[in-house]
TIGUSE-446253 format. One record per residue: residue number from 1; chain; x, y, z of N, C-alpha, C, CB in turn. Coordinates in steps of 0.05 Angstrom, whole numbers, always signed. Atoms other than C-alpha are relative to their C-alpha. Glycine has a CB too. Example, Ala and Ser with C-alpha at 12.3 -4.5 7.8 and 13.67 -1.06 7.14 Angstrom:
<atoms>
{atom 1,A,{+18,-24,+0},{+246,-90,+156},{+18,+24,+0},{-20,+1,+25}}
{atom 2,A,{-16,-24,-1},{+273,-21,+143},{-15,+22,+14},{+9,+9,-29}}
</atoms>
This chain:
<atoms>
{atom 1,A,{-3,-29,-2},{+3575,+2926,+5688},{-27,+13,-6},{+22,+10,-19}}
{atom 2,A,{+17,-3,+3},{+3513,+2963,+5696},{+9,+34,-23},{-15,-5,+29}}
{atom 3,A,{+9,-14,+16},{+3496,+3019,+5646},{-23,+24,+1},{-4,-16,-13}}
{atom 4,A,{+35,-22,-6},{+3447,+3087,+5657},{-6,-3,-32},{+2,+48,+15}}
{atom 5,A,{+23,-8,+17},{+3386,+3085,+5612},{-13,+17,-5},{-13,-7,+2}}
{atom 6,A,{+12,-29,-6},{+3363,+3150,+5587},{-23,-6,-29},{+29,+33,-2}}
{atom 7,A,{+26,+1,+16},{+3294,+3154,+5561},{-3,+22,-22},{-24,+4,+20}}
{atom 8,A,{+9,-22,+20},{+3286,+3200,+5495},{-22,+15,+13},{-9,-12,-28}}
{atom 9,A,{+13,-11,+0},{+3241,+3256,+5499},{-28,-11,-9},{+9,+14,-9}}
{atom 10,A,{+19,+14,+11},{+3201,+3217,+5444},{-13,-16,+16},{+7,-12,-19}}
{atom 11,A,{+13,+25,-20},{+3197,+3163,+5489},{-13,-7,+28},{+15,-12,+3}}
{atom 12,A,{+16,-17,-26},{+3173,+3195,+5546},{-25,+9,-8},{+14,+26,+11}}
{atom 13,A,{+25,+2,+23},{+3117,+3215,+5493},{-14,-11,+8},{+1,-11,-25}}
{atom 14,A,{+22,+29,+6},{+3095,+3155,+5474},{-7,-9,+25},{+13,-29,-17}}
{atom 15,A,{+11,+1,-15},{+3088,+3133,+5538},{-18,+14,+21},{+11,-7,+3}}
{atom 16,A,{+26,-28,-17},{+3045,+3196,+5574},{-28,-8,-28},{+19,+55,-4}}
{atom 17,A,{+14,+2,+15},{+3007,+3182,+5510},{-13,-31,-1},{+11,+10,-20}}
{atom 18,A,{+15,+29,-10},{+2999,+3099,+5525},{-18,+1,+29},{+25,-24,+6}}
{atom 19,A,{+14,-6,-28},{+2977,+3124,+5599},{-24,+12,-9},{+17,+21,+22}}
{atom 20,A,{+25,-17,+9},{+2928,+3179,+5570},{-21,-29,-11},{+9,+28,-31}}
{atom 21,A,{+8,+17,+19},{+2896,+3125,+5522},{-14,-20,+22},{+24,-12,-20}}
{atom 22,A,{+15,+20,-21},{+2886,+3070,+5580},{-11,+10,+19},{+14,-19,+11}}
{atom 23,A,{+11,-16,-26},{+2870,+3122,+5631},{-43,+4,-4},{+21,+42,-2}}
{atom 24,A,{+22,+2,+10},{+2806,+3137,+5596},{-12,-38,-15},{+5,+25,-20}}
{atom 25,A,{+14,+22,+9},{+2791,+3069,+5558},{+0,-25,+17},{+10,-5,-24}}
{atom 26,A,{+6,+24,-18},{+2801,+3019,+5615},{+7,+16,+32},{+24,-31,-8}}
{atom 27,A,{+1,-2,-34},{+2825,+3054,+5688},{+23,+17,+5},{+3,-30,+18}}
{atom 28,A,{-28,-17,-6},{+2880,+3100,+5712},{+21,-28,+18},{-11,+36,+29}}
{atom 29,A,{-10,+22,-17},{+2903,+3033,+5756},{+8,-9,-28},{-21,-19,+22}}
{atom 30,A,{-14,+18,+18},{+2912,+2994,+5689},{+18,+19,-20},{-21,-19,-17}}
{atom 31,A,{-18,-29,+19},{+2945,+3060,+5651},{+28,-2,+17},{-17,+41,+6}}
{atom 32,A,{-21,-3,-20},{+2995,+3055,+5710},{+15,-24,+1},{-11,+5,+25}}
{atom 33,A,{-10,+30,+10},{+3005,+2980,+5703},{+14,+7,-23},{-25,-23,-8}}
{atom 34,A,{-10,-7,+26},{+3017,+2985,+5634},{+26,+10,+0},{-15,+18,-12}}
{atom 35,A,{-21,-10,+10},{+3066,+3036,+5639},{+26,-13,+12},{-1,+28,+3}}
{atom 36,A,{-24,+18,-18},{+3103,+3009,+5695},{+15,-17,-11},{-10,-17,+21}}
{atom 37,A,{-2,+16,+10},{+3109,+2952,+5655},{+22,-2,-18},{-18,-2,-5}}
{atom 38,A,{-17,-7,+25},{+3137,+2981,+5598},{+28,+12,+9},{-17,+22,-21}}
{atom 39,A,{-22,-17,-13},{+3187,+3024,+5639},{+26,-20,+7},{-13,+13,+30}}
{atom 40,A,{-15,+11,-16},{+3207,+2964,+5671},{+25,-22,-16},{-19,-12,+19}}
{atom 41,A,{-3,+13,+24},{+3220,+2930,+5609},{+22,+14,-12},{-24,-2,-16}}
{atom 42,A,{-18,-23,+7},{+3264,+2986,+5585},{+21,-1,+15},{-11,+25,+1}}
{atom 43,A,{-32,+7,-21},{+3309,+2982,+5651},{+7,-18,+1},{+3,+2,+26}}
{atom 44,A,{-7,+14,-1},{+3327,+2920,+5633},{+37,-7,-9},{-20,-7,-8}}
{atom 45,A,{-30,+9,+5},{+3387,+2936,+5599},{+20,+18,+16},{+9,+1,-32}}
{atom 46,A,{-29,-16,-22},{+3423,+2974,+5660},{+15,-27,+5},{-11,+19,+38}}
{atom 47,A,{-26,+24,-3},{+3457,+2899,+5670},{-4,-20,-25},{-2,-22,+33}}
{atom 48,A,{+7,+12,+29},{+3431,+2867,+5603},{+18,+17,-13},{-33,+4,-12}}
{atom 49,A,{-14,-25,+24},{+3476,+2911,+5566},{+3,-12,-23},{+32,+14,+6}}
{atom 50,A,{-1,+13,+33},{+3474,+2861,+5499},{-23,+6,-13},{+2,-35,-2}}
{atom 51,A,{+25,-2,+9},{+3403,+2865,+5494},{-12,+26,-19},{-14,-2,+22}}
{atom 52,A,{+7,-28,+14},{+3370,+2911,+5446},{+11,-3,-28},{+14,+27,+14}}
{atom 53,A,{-22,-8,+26},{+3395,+2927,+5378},{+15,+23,+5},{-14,+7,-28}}
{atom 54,A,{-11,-13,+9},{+3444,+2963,+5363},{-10,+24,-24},{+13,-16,-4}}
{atom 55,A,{+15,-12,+13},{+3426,+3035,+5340},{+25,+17,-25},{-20,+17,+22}}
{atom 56,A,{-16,+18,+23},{+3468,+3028,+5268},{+3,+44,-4},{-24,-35,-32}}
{atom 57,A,{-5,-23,+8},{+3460,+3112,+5263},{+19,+12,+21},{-24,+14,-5}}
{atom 58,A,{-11,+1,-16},{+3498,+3121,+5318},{+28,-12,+10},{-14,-4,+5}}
{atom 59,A,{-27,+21,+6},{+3556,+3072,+5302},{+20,+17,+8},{+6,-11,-34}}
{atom 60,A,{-28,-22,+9},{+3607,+3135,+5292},{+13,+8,+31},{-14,+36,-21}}
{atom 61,A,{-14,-12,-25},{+3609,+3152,+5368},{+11,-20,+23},{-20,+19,+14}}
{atom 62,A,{-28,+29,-21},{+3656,+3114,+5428},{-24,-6,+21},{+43,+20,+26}}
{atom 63,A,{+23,+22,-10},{+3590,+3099,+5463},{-7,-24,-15},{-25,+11,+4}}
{atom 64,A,{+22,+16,+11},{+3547,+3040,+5447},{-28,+8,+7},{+3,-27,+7}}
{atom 65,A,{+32,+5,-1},{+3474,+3053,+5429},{-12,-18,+2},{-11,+5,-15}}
{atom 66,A,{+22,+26,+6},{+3421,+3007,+5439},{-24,+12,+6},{+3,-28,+20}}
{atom 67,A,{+27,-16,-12},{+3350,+3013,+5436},{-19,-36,-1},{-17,+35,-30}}
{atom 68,A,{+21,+20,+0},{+3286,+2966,+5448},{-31,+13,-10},{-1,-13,+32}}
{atom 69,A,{+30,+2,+9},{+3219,+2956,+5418},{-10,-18,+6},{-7,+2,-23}}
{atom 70,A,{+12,+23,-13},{+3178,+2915,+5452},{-37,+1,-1},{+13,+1,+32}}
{atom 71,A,{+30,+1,+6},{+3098,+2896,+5440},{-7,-12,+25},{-11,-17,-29}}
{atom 72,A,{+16,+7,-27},{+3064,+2896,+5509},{-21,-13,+0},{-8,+21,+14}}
{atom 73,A,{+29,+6,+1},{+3006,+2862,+5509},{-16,-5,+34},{-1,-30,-20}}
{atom 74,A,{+25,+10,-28},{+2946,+2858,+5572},{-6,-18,-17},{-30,+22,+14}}
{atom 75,A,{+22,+17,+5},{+2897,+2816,+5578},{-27,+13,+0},{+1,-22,+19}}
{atom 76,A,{+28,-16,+8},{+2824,+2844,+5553},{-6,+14,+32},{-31,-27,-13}}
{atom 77,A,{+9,-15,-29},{+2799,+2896,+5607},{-20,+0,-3},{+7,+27,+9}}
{atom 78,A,{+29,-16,+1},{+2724,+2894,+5618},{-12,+22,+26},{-23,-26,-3}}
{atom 79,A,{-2,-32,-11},{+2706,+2966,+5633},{-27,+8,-8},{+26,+23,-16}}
{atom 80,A,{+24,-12,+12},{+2634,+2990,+5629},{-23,-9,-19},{+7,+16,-10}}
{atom 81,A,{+9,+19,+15},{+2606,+2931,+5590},{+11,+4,-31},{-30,-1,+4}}
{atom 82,A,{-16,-11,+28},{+2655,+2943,+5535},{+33,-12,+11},{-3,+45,-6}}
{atom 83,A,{-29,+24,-8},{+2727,+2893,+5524},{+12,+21,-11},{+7,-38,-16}}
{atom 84,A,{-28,-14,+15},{+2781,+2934,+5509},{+39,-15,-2},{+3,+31,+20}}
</atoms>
């Protein structure tokens, strides 16, 4: 059973703010990667629906919450004679 994924405000944030960050320190192409990345990572639980924790403040209502935190990592960008 698939599931819509709705992105917090916050979390819409943080990510315009991981784009900003790589846009300038390695490329608007790898800012875009990146996010993609992360986005895509996130839509994982429209048919994953186990995945994630459980968000424990949230318990009280007849949905189920879940959320993910996940540590993206690239691989070093060299950009201008400088590794980021």
């Amino acid at each position: 059973m698939a599931i819509k994924v709705i992105w917090t405000d916050f979390a819409k944030a943080e990510l315009r703010k991981i784009f900003d960050y790589y846009k300038v320190k390695a490329s608007p192409m790898v800012a875009k990667s990146l996010v993609k990345g992360i986005v895509k990572k996130g839509n994982t639980l429209d048919f994953q629906t186990k995945i994630g924790q459980k968000e424990e403040l949230l318990s009280e209502r007849p949905q189920e919450f879940r959320y993910l935190i996940s540590k993206y990592m690239t691989k070093p960008v060299q950009h201008r004679n400088s590794v980021y």
